[in-house]
N, C-alpha and C positions, 0 to 999 in steps of 0.2 A: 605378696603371699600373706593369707591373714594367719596368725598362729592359733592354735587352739584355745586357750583365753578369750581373745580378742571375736573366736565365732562363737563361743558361748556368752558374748557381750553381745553382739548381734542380733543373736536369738533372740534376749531378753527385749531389746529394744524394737524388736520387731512385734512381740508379742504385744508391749506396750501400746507401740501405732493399731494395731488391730482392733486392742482394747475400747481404744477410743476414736475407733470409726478412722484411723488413717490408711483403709487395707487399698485405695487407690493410691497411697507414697507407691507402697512395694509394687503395686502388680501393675502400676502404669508405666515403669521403667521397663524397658528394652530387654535385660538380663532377666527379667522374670515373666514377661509372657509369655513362652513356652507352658509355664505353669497356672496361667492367669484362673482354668480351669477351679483350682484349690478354692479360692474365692467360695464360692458356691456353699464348700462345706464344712465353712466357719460358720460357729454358731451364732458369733457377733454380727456376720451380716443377715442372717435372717433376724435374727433377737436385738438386735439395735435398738436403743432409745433414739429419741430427739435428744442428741447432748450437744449442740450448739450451733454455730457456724464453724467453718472450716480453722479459721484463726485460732477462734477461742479452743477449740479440738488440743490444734499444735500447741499453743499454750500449756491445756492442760495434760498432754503427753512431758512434755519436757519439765512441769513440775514434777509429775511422777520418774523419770528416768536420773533423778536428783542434781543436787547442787553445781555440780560442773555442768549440765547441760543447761540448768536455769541461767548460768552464768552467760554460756554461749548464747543464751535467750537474747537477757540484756543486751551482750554485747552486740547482736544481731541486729536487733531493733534500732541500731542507729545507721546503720546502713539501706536509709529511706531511698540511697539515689536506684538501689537493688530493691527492696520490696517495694508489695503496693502497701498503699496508705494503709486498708484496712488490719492487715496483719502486723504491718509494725506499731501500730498502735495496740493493739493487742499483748505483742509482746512486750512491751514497754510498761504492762500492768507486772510482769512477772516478779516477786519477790525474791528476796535473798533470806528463805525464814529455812532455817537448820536447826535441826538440834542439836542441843549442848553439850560438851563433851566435858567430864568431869572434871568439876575444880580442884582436885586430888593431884590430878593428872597433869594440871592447867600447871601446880606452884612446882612440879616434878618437871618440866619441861624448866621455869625460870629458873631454876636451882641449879638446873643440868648447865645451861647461860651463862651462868653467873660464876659457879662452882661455888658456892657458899649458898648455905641456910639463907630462907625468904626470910628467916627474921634478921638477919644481920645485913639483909638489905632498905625492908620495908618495919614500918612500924604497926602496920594491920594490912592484911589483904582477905577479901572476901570471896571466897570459894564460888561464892553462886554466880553467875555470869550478868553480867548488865545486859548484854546484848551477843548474839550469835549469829554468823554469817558463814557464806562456804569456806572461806578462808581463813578466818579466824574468828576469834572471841575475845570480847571486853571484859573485866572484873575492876571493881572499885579498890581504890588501897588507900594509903598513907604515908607518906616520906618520913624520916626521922624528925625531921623538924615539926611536922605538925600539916607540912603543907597538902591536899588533898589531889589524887591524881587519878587516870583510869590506865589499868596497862591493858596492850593488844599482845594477843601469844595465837601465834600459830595453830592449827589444826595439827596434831600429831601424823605422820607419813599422807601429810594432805600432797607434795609434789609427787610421791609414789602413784597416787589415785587422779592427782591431774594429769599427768604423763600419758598412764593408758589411756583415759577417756580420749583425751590429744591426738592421740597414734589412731585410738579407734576414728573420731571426725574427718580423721584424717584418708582413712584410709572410705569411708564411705562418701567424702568430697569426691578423693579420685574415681570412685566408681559413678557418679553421680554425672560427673565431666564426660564420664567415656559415653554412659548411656542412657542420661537424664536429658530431652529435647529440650529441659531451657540449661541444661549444667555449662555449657559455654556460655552462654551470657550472662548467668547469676556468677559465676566463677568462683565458685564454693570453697576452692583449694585456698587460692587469694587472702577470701573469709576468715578460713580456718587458720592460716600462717597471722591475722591481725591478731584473732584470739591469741593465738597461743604467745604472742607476744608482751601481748596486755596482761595476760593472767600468769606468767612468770615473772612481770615485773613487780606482781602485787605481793610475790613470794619472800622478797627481801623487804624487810621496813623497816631496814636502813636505809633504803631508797623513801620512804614515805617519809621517817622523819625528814630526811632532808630538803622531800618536796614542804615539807609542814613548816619547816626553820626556813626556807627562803620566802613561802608565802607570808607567813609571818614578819620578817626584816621588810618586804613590801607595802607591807598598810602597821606598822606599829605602831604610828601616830595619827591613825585613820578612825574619821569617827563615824566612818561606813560600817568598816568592818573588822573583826576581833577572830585573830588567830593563837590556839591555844600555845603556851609555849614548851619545849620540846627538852627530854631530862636527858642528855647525849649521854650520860654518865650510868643512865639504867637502860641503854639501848642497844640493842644486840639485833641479828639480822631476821632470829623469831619469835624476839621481843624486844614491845617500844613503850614507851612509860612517858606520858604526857597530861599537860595541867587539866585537872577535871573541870569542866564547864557547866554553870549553870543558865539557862534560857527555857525561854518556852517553843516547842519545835512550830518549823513557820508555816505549817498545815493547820496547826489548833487555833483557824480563826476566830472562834467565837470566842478564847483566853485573851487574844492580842485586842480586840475591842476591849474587854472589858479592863485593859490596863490601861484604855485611852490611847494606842500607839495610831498614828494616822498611816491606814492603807495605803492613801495615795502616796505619801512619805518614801513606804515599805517598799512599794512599785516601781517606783522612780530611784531609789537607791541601789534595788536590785541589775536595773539597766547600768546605773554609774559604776557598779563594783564590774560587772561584766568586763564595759571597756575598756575600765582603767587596767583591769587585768593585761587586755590581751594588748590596746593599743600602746600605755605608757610601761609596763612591766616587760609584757612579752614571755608572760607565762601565767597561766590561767588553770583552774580550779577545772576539770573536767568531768566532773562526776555531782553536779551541785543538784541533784534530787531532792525534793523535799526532807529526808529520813536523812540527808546532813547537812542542813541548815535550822541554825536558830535564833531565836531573836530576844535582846535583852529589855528591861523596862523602857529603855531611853529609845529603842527604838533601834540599835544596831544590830547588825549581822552578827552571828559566831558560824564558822564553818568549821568542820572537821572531815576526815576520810579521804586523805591525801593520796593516795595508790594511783589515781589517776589524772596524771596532770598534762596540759598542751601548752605546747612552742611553737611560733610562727617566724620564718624569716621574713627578713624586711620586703623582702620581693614579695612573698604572701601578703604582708599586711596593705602593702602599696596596692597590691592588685585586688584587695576586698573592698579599702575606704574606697576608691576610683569607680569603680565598680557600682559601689552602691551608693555615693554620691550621682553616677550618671542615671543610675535607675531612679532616683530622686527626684531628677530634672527629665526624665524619658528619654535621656539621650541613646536610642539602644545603638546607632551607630558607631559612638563612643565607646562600648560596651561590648562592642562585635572586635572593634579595634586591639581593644585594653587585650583581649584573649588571646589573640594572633600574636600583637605583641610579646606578649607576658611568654609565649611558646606553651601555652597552655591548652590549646588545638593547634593543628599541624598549621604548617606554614601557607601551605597551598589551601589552607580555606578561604573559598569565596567569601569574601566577609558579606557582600548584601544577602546571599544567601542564610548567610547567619545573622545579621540584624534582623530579618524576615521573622525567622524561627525565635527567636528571641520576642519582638513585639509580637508576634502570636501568642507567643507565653503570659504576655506582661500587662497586656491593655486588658483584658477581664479583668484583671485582679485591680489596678488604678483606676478604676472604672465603681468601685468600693469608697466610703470612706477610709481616711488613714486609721484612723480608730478601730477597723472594724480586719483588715490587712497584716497574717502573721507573717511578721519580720523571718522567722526561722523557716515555714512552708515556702515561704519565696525563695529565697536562698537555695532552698532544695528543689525547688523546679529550676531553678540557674543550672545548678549541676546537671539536673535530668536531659536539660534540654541537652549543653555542652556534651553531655556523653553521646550522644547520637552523632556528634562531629570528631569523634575519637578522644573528646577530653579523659584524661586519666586524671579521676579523680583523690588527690591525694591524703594520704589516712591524719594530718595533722584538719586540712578542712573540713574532714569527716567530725573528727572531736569537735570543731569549732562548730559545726552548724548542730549536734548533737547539744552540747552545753547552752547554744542560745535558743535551741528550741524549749529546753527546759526550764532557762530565766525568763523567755517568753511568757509560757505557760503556767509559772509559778506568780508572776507579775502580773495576769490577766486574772488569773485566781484570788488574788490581794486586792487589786484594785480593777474589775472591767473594763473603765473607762481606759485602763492606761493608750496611750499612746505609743508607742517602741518606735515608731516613726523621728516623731517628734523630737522626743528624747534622745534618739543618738546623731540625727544631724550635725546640730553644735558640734558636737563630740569630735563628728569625723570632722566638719570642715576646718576644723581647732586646730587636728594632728595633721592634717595637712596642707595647713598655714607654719605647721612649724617644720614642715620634710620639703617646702621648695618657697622662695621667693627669699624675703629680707631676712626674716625671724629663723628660717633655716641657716641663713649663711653664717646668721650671728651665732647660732649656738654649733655648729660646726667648728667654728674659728675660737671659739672657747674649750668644745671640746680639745681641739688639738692643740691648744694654746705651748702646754708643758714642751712637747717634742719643738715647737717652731721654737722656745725660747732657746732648748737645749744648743740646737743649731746655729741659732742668729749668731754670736759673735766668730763664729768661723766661716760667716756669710762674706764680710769684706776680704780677707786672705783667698777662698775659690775666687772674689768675680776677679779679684787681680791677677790669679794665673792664669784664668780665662784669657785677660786681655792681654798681658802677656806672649802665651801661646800662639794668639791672633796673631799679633805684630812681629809674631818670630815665623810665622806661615808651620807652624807646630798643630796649629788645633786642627783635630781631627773628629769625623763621626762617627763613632761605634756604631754599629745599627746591628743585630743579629737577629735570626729568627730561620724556625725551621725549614720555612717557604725559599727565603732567600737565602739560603746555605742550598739546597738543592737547587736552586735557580741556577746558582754560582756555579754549582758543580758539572751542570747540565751544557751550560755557556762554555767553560774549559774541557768539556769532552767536545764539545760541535766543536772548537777553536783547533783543538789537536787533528781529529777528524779531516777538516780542510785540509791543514798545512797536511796530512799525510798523502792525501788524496792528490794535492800539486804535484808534491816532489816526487809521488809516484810516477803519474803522466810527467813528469821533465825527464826524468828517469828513461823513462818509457821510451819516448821522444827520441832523448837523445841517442838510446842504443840503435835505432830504427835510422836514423840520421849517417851515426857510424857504418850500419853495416850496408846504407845503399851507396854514401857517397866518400865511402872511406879506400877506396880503392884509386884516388884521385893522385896518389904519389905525394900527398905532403906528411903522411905517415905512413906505415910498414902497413901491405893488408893485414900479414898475422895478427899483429897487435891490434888494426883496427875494428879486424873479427871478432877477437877476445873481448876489448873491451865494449864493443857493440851488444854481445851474447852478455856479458856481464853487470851492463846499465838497463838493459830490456828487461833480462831477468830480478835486478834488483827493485826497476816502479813497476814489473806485475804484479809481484812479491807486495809490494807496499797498497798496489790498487786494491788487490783480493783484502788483505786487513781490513781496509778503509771500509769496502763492503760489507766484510762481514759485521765489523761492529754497527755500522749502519741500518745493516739489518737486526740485530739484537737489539 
């Protein structure tokens, strides 16, 4: 049911699609043909400009319907295995440019935080914003000591206004599914549940600083890359207070020539920071856009804007390096396999059917030089294809192939020439030289070294009661499990079953036995009547049981 809000939010967004030539969204859905007529007597569709392609349209709709739906822009546009190229490329232009909400307002929220006066916190803080986005805003300050920092504060009742928007997506997904002809396959609801995940976790940052303090304790001593560090002491969950950074952003190419920093350096370091992230950390920067990345004289990285960060399991990671190791060598057979395996398409897929589909995908594109072959558009035709064999593509490989399509694209922009091929090979055959063969076993058996030590000397006292127990005919096998406790149970109801079934028919028998040859003079008829009637009656009695449980 929509509520009355929520359809005067409707309205407005509708009017906006119209504005800008989207009046086929509304009137090609199912629920609006009945009216498809109105069309006609918009003034927009006679009076129309030329305002673009269809993309760039949506684009420019969703900037105007503001920051929350720009967001869902963004967040959209990484979901390539669902649009086509053109549009998410498009979206993927979409900015995070808001206006500023008052630095008045900004030091009245930290105060609110804190309970005490900004001056008895900070030693200067500057009202006018450094930078504004839908969700928050930066202002420069100064710690008591001298030291220089930027804080992030909140949008004032921003979860108020992401809430509805959310409810509203939400409920235009569901209507979208019921009677939009592609809404089951785009699966809009799916969509909307990623967002609103993503954009509530960006609400706490006390969440970000802590993504910001672990990225950081990961490359500390890294002369890739430089993570700001993080004031837990001035952080609260809608405000976080972190070291100011100076660099130059890694867009302003013609600045980084002219400091002498070498592109190809910039290029090749952007690949290494990527996979150290996700192969040796196993937690990676997922937001790594140009507008927060920067680069210092010497040539290193500085990242910030931590809200968005991915984790892979080890099963994930196994099944990417493998993967794109076999795509390396053309094994697509390998690669048909790895899937089936992994349970990452159903079990009953034909795999040469699916290595088929697969080198169909893949021989045009190695057919390229390496140089010329994006590492992240592949990867996204891997999923595209997989989904056509029921792969459910999961939202941590979504972030991964999103964050390397943008280290891609930032890398090829730095340096052309780069290779991304080239460059991560090593990388992966490295990490998994160290997940199987000698170098795995050794650092396994180091890893685990502390608990085998803890153990070892109570190692000789078991193996002795072991042998022990042998030589007393004492040792025994525990074995337990769900399967074989029902097996167990199954075997002693057949077992009882039988034996009921016998002593019925002997039973049976022997009352029948009584009452024809019991009249023989070696016992009394009466008696032998009686208890003839009374053994017949007791294995029919036992027979019928037998069957009935039988039957149950």
């Amino acid at each position: 049911m929509i509520r009355p809000s929520q359809a005067i939010r409707l309205i407005h967004i509708n009017l906006v699609l119209l504005r800008h030539g989207l009046d086929e969204v509304i009137f090609a859905t199912h629920l609006f043909r009945p009216i498809r007529f109105l069309i006609y007597l918009s003034p927009w569709y006679w009076f129309r400009k030329d305002r673009g392609s269809y993309p760039v349209r949506i684009r420019r709709a969703l900037e105007d319907l503001g920051p929350i739906f720009v967001k869902f822009g963004q967040i959209l546009s990484t979901r390539r295995d669902l649009l086509p190229d053109d549009l998410a490329n498009e979206l993927a232009k979409l900015q995070d440019r808001v206006p500023p909400f008052p630095g008045s307002q900004a030091r009245k929220i930290i105060e609110k935080a804190f309970g005490k006066p900004i001056d008895e916190l900070l030693e200067a803080f500057d009202e006018k914003p450094l930078a504004s986005a839908s969700i928050a805003q930066v202002h420069t300050a100064q710690l008591k000591d001298g030291r220089k920092v930027v804080v992030k504060v909140l949008r004032p009742n921003i979860e108020k206004t992401i809430r509805r928007d959310v409810d509203l997506l939400f409920t235009i997904a569901h209507l979208a599914e019921k009677y939009w002809k592609e809404g089951r396959r785009l699966r809009p609801v799916e969509v909307v549940q990623e967002y609103e995940k993503t954009i509530f976790d960006e609400l706490d940052l006390m969440r970000e600083a802590a993504n910001a303090s672990q990225l950081r304790r990961n490359f500390l001593d890294s002369e890739t890359l430089y993570v700001p560090e993080v004031y837990w002491d001035l952080t609260r969950q809608n405000v976080f207070v972190m070291e100011r950074i100076s660099g130059t952003p890694v867009g302003d190419i013609d600045t980084l020539r002219q400091q002498g920093i070498s592109m190809k350096l910039l290029g090749e370091r952007g690949v290494e920071i990527f996979f150290t992230q996700v192969f040796k950390y196993n937690f990676f920067h997922a937001d790594m856009h140009p507008g927060n990345i920067f680069v210092e004289p010497d040539g290193r990285y500085i990242a910030v804007d931590f809200g968005i960060m991915g984790t892979l399991t080890e099963e994930d990671k196994r099944y990417l390096a493998e993967n794109l190791l076999a795509f390396f060598n053309r094994d697509y057979k390998r690669v048909a396999q790895l899937h089936v395996a992994s349970g990452w398409v159903p079990k009953g897929t034909r795999v040469e059917e699916f290595e088929s589909a697969i080198r169909t995908v893949s021989e045009p594109i190695f057919e390229k030089p390496l140089s010329e072959i994006s590492f992240g558009h592949f990867l996204l035709r891997l999923f595209q294809t997989a989904r056509r064999f029921d792969m459910e593509v999961q939202p941590q490989l979504v972030l991964l192939q999103k964050t390397l399509l943008n280290i891609e694209g930032l890398g090829r922009q730095l340096y052309p020439q780069l290779d991304l091929w080239t460059t991560a090979k090593p990388f992966l055959e490295r990490w998994m030289s160290e997940q199987i063969g000698r170098r795995a076993f050794v650092g396994k058996l180091r890893k685990n070294l502390p608990q085998i030590a803890e153990n070892l000397p109570d190692l000789p006292n078991k193996l002795n009661k072991i042998i022990d127990d042998a030589a007393a005919g004492k040792l025994t096998l525990n074995w337990e499990s769900q399967e074989l406790q029902k097996l167990r149970q199954q075997m002693q109801h057949n077992h009882l079953n039988t034996l009921t079934t016998i002593s019925g028919s002997a039973l049976l028998l022997s009352g029948s036995l009584l009452l024809v040859f019991g009249s023989g003079g070696l016992i009394p008829v009466t008696l032998a009547t009686a208890l003839g009637f009374g053994l017949g009656s007791g294995g029919g009695i036992l027979l019928l049981r037998s069957w009935i449980k039988a039957s149950g």
